[in-house]
C-alpha positions as YAML, in Angstrom:
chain: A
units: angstrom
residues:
- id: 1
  name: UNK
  ca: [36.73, -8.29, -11.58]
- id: 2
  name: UNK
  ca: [37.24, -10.87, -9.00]
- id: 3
  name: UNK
  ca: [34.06, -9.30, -6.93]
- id: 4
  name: UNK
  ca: [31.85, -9.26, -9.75]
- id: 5
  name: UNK
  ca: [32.61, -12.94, -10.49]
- id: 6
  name: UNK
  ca: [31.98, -13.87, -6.70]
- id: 7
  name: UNK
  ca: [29.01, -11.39, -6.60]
- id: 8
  name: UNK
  ca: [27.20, -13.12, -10.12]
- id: 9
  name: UNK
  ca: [27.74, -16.77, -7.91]
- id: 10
  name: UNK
  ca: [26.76, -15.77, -5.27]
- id: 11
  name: UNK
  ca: [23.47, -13.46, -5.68]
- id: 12
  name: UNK
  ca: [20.78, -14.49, -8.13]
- id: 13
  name: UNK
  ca: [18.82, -10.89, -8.52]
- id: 14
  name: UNK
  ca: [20.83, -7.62, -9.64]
- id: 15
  name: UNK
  ca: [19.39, -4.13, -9.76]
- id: 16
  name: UNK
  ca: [21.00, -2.31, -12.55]
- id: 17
  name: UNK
  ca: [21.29, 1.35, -11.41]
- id: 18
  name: UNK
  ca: [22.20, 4.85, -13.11]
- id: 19
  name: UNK
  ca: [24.81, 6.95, -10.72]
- id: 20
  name: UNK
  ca: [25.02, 10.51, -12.24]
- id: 21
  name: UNK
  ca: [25.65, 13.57, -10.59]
- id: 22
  name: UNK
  ca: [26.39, 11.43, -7.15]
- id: 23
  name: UNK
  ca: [29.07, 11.84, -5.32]
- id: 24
  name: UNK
  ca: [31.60, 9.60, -3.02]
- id: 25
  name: UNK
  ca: [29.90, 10.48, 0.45]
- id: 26
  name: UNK
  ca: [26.82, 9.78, -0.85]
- id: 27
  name: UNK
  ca: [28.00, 6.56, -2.32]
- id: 28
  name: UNK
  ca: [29.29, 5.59, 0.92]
- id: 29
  name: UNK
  ca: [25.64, 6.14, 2.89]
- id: 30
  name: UNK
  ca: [24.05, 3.72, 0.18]
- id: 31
  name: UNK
  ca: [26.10, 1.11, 0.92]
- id: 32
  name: UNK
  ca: [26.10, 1.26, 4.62]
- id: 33
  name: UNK
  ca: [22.29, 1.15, 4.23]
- id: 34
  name: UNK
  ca: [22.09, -1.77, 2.25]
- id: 35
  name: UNK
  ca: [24.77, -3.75, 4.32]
- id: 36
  name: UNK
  ca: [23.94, -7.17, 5.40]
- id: 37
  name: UNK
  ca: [20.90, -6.93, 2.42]
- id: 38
  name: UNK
  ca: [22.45, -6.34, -0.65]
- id: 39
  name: UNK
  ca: [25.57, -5.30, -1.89]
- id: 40
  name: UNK
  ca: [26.51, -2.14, -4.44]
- id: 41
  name: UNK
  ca: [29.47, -2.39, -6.96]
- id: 42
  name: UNK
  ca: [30.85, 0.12, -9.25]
- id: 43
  name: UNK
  ca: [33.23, -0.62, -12.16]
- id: 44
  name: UNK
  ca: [34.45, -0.14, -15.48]
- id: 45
  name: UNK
  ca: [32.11, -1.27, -18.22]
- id: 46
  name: UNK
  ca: [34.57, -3.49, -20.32]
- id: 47
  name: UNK
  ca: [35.56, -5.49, -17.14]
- id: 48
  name: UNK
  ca: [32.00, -5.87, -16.26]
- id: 49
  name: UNK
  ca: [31.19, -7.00, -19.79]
- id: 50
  name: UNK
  ca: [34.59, -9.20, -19.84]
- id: 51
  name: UNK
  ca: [32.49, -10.65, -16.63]
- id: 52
  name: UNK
  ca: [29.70, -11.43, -17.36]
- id: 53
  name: UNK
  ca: [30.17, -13.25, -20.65]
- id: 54
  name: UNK
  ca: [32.49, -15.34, -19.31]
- id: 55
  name: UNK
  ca: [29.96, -16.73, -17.16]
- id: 56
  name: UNK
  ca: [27.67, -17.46, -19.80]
- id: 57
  name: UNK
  ca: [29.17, -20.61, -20.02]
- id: 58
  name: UNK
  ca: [27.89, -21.52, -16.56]
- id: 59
  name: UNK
  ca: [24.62, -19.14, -16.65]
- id: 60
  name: UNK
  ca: [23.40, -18.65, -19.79]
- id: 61
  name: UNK
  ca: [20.88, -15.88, -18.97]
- id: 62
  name: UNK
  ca: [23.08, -13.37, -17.56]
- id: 63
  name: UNK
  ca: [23.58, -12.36, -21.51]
- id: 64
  name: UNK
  ca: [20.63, -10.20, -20.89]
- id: 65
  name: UNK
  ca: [22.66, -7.86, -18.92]
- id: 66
  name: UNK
  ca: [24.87, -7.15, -21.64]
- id: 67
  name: UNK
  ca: [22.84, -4.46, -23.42]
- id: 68
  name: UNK
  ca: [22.27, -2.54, -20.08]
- id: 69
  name: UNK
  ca: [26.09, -2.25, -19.21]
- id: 70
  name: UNK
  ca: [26.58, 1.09, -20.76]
- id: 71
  name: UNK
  ca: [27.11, 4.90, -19.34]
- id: 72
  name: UNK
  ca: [27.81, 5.88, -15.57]
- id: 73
  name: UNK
  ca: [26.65, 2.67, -14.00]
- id: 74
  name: UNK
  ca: [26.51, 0.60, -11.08]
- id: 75
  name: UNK
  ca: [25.23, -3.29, -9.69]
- id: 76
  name: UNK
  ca: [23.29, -3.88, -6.60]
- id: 77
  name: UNK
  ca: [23.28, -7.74, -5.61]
- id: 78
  name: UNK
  ca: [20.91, -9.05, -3.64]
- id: 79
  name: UNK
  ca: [18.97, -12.06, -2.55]
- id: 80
  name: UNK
  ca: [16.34, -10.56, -0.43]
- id: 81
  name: UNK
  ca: [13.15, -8.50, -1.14]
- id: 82
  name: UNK
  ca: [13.71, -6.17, -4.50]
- id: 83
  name: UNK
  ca: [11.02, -3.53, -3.62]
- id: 84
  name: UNK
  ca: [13.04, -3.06, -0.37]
- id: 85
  name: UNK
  ca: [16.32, -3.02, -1.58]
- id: 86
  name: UNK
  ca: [15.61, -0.59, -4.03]
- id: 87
  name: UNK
  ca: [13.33, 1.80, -1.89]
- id: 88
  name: UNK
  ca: [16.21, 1.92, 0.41]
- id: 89
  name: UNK
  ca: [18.62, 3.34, -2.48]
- id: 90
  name: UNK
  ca: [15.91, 5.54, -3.33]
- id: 91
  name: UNK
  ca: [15.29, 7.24, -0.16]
- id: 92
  name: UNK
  ca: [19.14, 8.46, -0.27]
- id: 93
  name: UNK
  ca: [18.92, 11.62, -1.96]
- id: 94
  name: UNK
  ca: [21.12, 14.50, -1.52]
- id: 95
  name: UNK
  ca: [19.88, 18.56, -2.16]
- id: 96
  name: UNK
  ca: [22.07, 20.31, -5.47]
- id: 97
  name: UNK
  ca: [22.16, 23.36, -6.89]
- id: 98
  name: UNK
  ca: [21.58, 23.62, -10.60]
- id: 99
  name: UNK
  ca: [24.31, 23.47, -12.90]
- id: 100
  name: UNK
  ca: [24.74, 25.23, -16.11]
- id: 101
  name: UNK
  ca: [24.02, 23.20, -19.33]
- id: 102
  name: UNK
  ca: [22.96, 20.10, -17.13]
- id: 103
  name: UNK
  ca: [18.97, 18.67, -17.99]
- id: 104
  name: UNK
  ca: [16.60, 19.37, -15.42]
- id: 105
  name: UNK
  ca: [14.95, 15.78, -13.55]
- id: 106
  name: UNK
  ca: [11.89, 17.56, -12.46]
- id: 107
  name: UNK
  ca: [10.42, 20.85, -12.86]
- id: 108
  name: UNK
  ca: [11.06, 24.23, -11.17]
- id: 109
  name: UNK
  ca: [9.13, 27.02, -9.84]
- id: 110
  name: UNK
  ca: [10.25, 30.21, -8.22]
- id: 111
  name: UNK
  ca: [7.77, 30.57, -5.66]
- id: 112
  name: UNK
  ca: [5.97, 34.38, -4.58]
- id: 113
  name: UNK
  ca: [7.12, 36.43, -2.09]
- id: 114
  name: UNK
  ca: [9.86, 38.43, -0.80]
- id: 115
  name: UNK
  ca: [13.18, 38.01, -2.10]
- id: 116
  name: UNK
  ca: [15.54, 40.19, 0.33]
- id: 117
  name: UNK
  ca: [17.47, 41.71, -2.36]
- id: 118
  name: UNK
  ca: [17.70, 45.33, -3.30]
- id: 119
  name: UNK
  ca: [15.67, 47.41, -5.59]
- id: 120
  name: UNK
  ca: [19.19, 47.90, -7.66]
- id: 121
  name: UNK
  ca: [18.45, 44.46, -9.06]
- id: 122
  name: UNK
  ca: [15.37, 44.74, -10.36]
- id: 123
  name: UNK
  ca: [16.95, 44.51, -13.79]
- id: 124
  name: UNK
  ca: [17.87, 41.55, -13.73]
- id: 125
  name: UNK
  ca: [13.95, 39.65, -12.86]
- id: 126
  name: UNK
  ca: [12.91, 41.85, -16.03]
- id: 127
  name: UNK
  ca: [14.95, 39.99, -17.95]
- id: 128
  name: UNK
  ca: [13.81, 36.79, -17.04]
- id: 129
  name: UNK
  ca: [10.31, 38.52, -17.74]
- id: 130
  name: UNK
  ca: [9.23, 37.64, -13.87]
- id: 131
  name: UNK
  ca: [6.99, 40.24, -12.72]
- id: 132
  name: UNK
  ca: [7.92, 42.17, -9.22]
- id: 133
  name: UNK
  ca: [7.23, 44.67, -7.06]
- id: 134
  name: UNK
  ca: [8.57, 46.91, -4.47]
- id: 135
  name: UNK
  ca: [7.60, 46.21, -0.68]
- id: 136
  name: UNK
  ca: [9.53, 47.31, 2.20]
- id: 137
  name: UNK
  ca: [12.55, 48.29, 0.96]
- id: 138
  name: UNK
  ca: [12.89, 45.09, -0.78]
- id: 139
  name: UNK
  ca: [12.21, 43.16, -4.26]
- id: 140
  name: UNK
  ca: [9.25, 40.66, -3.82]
- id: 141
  name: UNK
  ca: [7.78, 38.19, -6.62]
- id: 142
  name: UNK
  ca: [4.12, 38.99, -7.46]
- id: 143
  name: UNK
  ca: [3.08, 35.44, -8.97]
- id: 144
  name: UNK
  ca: [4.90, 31.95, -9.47]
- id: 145
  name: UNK
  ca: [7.16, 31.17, -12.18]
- id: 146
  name: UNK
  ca: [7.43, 27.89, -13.80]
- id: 147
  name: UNK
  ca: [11.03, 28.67, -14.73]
- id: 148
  name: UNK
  ca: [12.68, 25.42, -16.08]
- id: 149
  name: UNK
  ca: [10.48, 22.60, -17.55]
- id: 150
  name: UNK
  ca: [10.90, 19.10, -16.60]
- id: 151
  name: UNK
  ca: [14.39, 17.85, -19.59]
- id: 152
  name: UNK
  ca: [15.10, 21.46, -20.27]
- id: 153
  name: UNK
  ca: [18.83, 22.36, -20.24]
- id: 154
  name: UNK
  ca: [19.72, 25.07, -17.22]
- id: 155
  name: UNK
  ca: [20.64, 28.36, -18.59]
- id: 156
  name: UNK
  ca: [22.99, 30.48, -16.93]
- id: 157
  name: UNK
  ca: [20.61, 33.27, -15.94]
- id: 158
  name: UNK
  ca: [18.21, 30.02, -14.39]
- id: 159
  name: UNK
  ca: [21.78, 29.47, -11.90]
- id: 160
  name: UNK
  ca: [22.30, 33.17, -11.32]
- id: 161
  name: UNK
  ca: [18.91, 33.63, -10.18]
- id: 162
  name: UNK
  ca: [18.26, 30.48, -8.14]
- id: 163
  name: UNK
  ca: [22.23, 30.87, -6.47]
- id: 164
  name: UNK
  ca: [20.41, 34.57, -5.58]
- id: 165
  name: UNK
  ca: [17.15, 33.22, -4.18]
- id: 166
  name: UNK
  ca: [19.22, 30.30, -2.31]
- id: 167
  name: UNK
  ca: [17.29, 27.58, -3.86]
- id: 168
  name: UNK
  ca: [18.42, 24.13, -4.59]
- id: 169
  name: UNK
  ca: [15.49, 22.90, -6.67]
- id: 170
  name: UNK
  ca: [17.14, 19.34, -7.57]
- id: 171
  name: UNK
  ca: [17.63, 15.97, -5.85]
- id: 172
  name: UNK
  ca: [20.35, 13.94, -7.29]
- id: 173
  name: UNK
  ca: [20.48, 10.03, -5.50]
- id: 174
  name: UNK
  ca: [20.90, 6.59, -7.33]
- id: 175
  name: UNK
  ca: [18.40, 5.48, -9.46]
- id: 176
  name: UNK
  ca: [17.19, 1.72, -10.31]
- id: 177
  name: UNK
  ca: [16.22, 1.71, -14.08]
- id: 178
  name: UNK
  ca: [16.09, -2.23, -14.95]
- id: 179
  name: UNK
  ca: [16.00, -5.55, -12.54]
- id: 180
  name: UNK
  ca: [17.62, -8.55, -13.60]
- id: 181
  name: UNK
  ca: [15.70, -11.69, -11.72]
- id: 182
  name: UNK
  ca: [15.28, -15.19, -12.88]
- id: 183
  name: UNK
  ca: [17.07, -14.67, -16.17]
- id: 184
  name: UNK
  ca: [15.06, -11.77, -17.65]
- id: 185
  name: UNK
  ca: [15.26, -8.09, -17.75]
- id: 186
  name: UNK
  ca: [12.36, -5.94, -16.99]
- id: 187
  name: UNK
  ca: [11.67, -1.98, -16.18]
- id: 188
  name: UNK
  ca: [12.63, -1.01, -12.46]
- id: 189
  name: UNK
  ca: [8.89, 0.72, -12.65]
- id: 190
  name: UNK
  ca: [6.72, -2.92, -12.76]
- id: 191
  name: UNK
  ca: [7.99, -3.76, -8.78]
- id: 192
  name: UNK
  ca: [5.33, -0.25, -8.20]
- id: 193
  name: UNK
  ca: [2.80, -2.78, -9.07]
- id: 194
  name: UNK
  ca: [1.08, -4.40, -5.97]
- id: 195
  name: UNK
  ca: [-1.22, -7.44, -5.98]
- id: 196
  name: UNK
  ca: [-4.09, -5.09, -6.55]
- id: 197
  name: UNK
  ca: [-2.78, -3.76, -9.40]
- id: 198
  name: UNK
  ca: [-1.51, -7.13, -11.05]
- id: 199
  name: UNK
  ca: [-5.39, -8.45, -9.81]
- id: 200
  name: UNK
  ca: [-6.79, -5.91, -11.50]
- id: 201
  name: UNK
  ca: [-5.04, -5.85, -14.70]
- id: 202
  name: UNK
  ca: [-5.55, -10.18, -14.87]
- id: 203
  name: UNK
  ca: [-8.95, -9.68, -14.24]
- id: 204
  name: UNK
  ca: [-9.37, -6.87, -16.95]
- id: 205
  name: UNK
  ca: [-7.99, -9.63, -19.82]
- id: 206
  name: UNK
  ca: [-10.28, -12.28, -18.47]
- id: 207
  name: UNK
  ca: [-13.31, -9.55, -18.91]
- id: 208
  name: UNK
  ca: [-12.22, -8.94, -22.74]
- id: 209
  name: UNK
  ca: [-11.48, -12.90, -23.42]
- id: 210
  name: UNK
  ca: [-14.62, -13.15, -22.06]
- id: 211
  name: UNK
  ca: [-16.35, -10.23, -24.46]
- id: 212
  name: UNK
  ca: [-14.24, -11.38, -27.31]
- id: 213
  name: UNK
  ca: [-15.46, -15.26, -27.07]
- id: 214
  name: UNK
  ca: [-19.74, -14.52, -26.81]
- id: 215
  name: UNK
  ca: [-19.19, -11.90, -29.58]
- id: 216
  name: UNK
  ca: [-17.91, -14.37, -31.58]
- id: 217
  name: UNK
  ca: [-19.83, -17.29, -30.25]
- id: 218
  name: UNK
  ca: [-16.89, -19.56, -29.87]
- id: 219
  name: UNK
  ca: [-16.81, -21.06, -26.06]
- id: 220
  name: UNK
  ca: [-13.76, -20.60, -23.85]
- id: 221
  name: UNK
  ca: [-13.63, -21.15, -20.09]
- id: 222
  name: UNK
  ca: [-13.89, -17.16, -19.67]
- id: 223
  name: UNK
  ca: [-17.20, -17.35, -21.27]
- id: 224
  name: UNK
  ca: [-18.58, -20.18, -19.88]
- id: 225
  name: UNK
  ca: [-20.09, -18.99, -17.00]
- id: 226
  name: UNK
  ca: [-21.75, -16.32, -18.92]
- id: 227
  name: UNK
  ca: [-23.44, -18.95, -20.93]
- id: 228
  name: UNK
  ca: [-24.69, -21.10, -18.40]
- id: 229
  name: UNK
  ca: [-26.14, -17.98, -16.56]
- id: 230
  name: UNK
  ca: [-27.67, -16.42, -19.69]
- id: 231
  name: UNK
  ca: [-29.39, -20.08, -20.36]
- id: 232
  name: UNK
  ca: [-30.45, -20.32, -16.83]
- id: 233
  name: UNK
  ca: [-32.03, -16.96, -16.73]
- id: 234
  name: UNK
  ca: [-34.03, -17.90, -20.08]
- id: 235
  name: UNK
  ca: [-35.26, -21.40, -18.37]
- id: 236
  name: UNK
  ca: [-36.06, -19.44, -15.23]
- id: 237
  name: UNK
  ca: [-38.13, -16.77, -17.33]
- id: 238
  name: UNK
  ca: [-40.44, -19.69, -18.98]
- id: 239
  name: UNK
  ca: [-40.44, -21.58, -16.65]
- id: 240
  name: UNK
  ca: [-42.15, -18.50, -14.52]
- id: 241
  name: UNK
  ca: [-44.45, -17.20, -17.57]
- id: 242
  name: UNK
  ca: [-45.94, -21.01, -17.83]
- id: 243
  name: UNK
  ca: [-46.27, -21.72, -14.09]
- id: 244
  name: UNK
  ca: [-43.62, -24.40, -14.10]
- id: 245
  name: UNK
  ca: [-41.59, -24.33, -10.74]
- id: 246
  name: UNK
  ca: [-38.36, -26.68, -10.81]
- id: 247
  name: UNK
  ca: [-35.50, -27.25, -8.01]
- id: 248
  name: UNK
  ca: [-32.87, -24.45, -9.06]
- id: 249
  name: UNK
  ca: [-35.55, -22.11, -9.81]
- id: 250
  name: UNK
  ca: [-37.41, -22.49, -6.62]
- id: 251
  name: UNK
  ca: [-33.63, -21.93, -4.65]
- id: 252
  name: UNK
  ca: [-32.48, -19.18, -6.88]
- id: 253
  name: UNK
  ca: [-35.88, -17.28, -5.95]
- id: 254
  name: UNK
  ca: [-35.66, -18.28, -2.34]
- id: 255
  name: UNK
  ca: [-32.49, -16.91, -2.31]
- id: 256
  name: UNK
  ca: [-33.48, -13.16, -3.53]
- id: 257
  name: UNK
  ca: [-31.49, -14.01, -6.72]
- id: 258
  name: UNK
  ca: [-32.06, -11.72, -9.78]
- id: 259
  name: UNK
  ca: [-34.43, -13.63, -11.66]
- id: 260
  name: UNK
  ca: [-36.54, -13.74, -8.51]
- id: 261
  name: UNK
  ca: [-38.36, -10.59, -9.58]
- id: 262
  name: UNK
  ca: [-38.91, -11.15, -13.06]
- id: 263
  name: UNK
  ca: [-39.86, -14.28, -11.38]
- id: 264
  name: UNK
  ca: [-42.97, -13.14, -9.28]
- id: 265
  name: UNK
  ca: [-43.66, -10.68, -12.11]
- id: 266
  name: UNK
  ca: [-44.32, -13.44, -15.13]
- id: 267
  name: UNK
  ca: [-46.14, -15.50, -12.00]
- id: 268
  name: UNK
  ca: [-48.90, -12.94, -11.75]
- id: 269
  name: UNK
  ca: [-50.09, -12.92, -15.79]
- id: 270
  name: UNK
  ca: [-49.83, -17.00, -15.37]
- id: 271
  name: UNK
  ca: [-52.16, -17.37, -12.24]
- id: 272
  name: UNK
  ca: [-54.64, -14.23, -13.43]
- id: 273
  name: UNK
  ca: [-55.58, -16.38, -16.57]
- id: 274
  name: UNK
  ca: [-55.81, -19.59, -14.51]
- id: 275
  name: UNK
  ca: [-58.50, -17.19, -13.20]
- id: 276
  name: UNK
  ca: [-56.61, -16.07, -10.13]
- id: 277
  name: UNK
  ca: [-56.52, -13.04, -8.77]
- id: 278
  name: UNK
  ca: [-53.66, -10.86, -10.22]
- id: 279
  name: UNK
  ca: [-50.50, -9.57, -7.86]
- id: 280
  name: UNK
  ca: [-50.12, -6.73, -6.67]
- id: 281
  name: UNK
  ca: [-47.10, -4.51, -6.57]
- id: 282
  name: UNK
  ca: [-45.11, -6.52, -8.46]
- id: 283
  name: UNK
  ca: [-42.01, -5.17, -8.75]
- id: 284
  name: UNK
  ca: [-41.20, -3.43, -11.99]
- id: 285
  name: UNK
  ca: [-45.05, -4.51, -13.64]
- id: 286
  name: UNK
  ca: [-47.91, -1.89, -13.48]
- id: 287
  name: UNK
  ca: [-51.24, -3.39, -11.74]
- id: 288
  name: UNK
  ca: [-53.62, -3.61, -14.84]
- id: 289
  name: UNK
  ca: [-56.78, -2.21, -13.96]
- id: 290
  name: UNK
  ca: [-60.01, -3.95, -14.84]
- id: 291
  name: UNK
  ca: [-61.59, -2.57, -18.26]
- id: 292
  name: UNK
  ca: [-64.87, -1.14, -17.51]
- id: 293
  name: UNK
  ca: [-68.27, -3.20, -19.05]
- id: 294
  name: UNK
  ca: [-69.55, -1.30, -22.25]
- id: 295
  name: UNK
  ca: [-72.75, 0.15, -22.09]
- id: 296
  name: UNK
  ca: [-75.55, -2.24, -23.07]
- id: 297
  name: UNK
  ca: [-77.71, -0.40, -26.00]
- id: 298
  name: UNK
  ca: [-81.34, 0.57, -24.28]
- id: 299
  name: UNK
  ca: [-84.14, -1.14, -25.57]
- id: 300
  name: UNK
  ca: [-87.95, 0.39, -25.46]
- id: 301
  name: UNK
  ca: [-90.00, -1.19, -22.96]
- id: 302
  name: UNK
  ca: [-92.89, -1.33, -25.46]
- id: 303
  name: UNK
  ca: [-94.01, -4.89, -26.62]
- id: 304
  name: UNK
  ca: [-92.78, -5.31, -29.77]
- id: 305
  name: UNK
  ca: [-91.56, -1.07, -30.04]
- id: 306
  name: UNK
  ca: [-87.97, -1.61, -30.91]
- id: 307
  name: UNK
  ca: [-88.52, -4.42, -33.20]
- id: 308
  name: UNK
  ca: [-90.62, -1.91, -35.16]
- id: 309
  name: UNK
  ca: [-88.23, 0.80, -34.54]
- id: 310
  name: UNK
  ca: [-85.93, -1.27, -36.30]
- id: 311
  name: UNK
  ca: [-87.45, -1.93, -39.59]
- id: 312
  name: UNK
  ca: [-89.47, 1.15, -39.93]
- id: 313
  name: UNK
  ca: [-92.72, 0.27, -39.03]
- id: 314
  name: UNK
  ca: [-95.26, 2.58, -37.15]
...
């Protein structure tokens, strides 16, 4: 108790990690890898609890801990860098067999092959349903078995037949489930985030504020620079259809902008009627082609022959 209390004055950021199915040794590399960085303590969870409330007084926020101080657990203080610290405690990991009526962390597969046992135990893979074959005096696995999902408990037969195939499919080593830092409690998982992530997620809210507000109509800053472009872009397409050149307009164009081609397109309708000669290959307008003169009606070259034509006289 008298570490703890030293430990909670002295370091301000605790990793709160699970310890199951690890051993002393193992223990024992953990903390020589975190020495001088951060320190690991293990106790019992009424002293720690006895702890930490009676520093309340003094540091109100270290209540959060409280409902986290439960099961086979352990502290890791620290003052340095948290994604360190606890990549260091997770890169100690130790290879176990499976053990009977424990949950599986990950899933297993028995992979194909040869299995160098004898043809007398061919039994026993039938009744595990695993298809095999004989091959050179030998029992060999045609295709791979998926035989223990990811929180299923371990049978017996699942130990019998890995202990036989000399497979240790699991890796038992500390694990960080919740950080304590700066008087809150969050998920060991959010220091995965990097500032690409974070970046990306920020600018995702800003992108639906921003959708939300023009739906709406209501102005916020998110949407404001949508406005001012979408009002822009209507100024720069009259002003173009009418002929009217102003300051921004003339830059934004001179610039290759994106209003630049609508731009030179409503240009070329404004100088044709001033009598100009219409662009072409403006981009994204067809050239109009010139409409062809009707045919004049052909009148007789007799004096007078198609005015009498016309109202029946001879």
């Amino acid at each position: 108790m008298g570490k703890l209390n030293r430990y909670l004055q002295e370091y301000k950021n605790v990793l709160i990690c699970t310890v199951d199915n690890v051993g002393s040794h193992q223990m024992q590399k953990v903390r020589i890898s975190l020495r001088g960085r951060a320190v690991l303590l293990m106790g019992k969870n009424t002293i720690c609890r006895k702890a930490i409330r009676e520093h309340q007084e003094s540091n109100p926020a270290l209540e959060a801990l409280l409902p986290f101080v439960k099961g086979n657990i352990g502290f890791v203080f620290t003052n340095g860098d948290l994604n360190a610290v606890r990549k260091t405690i997770l890169e100690n990991k130790v290879p176990a067999a499976a053990k009977q009526g424990s949950s599986a962390p990950i899933d297993v597969w028995v992979p194909p092959g040869p299995t160098g046992l004898d043809p007398g135990q061919t039994a026993f893979f039938q009744a595990l349903n695993i298809s095999t074959k004989i091959a050179r005096g030998s029992i060999e696995i045609i295709n791979p078995v998926h035989l223990i999902k990811a929180g299923e408990k371990v049978s017996s037969s699942h130990v019998a037949l890995l202990a036989k195939l000399n497979i240790n499919p699991f890796f038992y080593g500390i694990k960080v489930s919740h950080v304590y830092e700066g008087g809150s409690v969050y998920e060991a998982s959010v220091l995965d985030l990097t500032k690409d992530d974070l970046f990306a997620k920020f600018f995702a809210g800003v992108r639906k504020v921003a959708a939300l507000s023009l739906a709406i109509g209501y102005p916020t800053t998110a949407s404001l620079p949508h406005i001012v472009g979408g009002a822009f872009r209507k100024l720069a397409y009259i002003g173009s259809a009418a002929g009217y050149e102003f300051k921004e307009l003339k830059l934004f164009t001179a610039g290759g902008g994106s209003a630049a081609p609508a731009a030179a397109g409503g240009a070329a309708p404004a100088k044709a009627a001033a009598g100009g000669a219409p662009a072409k290959g403006a981009p994204g307008k067809k050239e109009a082609k010139p409409k062809e003169p009707e045919p004049e009606p052909e009148v007789d070259d007799d004096e007078g022959g198609g005015m009498a034509g016309m109202f029946g006289d001879e």
